[in-house]
C-alpha positions as CSV (number, residue, x, y, z in Angstrom):
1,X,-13.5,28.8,-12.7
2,X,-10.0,27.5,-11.5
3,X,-8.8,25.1,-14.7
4,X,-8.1,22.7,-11.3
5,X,-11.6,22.5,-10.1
6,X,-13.1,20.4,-13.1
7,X,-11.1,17.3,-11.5
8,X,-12.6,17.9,-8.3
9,X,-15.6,16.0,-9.8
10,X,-13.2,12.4,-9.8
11,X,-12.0,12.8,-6.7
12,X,-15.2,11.8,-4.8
13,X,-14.9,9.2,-2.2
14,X,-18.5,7.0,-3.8
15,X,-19.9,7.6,-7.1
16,X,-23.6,7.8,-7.6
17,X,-23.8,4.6,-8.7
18,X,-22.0,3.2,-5.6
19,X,-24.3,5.7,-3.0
20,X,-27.6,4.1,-4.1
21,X,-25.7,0.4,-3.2
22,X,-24.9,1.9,-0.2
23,X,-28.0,2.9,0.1
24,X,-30.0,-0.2,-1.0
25,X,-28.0,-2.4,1.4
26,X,-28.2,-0.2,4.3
27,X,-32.4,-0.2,3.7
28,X,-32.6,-3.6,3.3
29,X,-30.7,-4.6,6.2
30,X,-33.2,-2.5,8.3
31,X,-36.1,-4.0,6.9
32,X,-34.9,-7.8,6.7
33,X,-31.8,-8.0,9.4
34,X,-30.1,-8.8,6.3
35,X,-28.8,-8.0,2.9
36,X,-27.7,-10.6,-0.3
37,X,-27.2,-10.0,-3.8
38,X,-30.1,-11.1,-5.0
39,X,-31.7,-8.3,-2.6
40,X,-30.0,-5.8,-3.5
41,X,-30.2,-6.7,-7.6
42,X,-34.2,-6.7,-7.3
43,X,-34.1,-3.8,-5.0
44,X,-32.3,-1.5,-7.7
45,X,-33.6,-3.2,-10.2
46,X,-30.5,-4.6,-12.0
47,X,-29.2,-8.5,-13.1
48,X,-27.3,-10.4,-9.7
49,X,-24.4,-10.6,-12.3
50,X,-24.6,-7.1,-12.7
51,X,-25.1,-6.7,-8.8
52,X,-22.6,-8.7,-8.3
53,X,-19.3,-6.9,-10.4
54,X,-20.7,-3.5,-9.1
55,X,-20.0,-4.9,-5.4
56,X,-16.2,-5.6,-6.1
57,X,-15.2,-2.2,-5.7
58,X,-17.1,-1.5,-2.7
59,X,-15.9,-4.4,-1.0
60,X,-12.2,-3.7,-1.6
61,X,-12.9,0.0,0.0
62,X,-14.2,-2.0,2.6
63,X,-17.4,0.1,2.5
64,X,-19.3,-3.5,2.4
65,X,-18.2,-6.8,3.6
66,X,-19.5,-10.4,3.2
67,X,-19.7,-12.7,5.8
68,X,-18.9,-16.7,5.0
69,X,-22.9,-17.3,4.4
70,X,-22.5,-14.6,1.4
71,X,-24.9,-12.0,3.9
72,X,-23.6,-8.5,3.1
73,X,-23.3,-5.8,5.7
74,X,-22.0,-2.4,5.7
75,X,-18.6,-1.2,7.8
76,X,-18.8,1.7,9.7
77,X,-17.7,3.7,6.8
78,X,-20.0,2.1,4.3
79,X,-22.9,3.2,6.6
80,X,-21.4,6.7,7.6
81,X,-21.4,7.4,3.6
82,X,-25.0,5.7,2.9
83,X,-26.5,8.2,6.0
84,X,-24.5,11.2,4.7
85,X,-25.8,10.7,1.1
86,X,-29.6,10.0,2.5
87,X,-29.2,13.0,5.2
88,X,-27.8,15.1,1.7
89,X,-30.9,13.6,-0.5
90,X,-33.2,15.4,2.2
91,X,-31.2,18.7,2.8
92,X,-31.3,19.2,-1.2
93,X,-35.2,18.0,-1.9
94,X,-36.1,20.8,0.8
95,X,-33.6,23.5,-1.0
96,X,-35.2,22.7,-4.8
97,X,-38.8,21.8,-3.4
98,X,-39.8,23.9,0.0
99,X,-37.0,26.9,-0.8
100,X,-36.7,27.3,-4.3
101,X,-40.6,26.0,-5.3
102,X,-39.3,23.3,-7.4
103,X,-42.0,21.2,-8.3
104,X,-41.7,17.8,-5.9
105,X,-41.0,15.2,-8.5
106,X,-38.2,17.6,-10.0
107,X,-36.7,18.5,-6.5
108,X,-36.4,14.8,-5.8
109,X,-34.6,13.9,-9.2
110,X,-32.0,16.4,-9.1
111,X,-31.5,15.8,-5.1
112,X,-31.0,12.3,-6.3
113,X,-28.3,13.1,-9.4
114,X,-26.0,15.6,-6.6
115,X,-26.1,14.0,-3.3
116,X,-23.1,12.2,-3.4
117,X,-21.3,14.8,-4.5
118,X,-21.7,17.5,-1.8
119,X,-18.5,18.5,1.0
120,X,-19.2,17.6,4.6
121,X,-18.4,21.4,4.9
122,X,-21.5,22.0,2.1
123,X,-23.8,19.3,3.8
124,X,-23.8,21.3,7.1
125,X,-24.6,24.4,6.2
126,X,-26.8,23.8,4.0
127,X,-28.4,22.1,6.9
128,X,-28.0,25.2,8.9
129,X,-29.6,27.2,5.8
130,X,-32.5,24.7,6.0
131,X,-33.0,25.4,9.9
132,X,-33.0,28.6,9.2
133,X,-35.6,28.5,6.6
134,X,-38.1,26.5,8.5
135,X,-37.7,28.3,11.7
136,X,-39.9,31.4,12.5
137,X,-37.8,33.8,13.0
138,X,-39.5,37.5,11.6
139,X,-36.2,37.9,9.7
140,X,-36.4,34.6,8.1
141,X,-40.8,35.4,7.3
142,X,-39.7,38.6,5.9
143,X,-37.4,36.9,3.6
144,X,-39.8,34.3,2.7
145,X,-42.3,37.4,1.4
146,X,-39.5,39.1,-0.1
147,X,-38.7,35.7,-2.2
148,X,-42.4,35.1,-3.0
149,X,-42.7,38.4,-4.8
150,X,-39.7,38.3,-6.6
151,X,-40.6,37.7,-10.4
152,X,-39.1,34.8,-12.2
153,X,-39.0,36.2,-15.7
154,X,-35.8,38.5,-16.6
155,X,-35.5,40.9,-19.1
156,X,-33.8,38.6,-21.5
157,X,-30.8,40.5,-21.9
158,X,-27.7,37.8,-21.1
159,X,-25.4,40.7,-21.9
160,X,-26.4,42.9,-19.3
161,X,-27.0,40.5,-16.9
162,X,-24.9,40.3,-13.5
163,X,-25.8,36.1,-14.1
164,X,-26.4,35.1,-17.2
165,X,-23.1,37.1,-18.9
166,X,-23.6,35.2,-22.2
167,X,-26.8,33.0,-22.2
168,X,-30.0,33.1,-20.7
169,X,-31.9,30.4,-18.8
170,X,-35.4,31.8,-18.8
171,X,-37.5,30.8,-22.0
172,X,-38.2,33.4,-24.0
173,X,-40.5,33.8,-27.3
């Protein structure tokens, strides 16, 4: 790995903290028409105060902005970030869960802890990858059976291994 690429991790435009606001706002708004801290506190399960100093930075992005009744609404950008995250949520919950055969509850929490961090370039084709997957093409079936019979276990042998090099993820006894 590049010794650059590490930092690549700061330089997102939300963090994950600031996607579920996002998020939380944009959800409430749909179901109410509207969105106040005191939603939004109870709807993530946090104190207003709390709420309240994790708004600041999000409102200075412009992401959200409060009208002079203290009712909180996304910008466009705010709610082009909260769709991308939710639309990145689903792409990745398929991947671990429908692809991969990650059991649901685990497919869902580590959707949840990456999908603010994924490229618009990675977003869309792993959305291609997921059309793909679910389509019916006889290449796409074949590839399916070909991924269903391969065995999970590995030899053990990190050393030898075009993956692993130095440690190995499987459990072994």
């Amino acid at each position: 790995m590049s010794q650059e690429v590490w930092k690549e991790f700061e330089d997102n435009q939300i963090t994950h903290s600031a996607a579920h606001y996002l998020m939380a706002i944009k959800q409430l708004l749909e179901d109410n028409g509207y969105a106040r801290v005191t939603d939004i506190a109870k709807a993530l399960n946090i104190t207003r105060g709390s709420c309240s100093i994790s708004l600041k930075p999000l409102k200075k992005r412009g992401y959200v902005v409060e009208d002079e009744n203290r009712f909180l609404k996304l910008s466009d950008e705010g709610q082009r970030l909260a769709e991308l995250v939710e639309l990145n949520d689903k792409l990745l919950e398929v991947l671990f869960g429908e692809v991969l055969g990650v059991d649901p509850d685990q497919a869902e929490i580590d959707a949840c802890k990456i999908e603010h961090l994924l490229s618009i370039e990675s977003s869309r084709r792993l959305s291609v990858f997921i059309r793909t997957w679910r389509s019916a093409a006889p290449e796409v079936n074949a590839f399916r059976k070909l991924l269903s019979k391969q065995n999970p276990d590995c030899a053990g042998d990190a050393e030898h291994c075009q993956l692993c090099k130095s440690i190995c993820i499987e459990p072994h006894d």
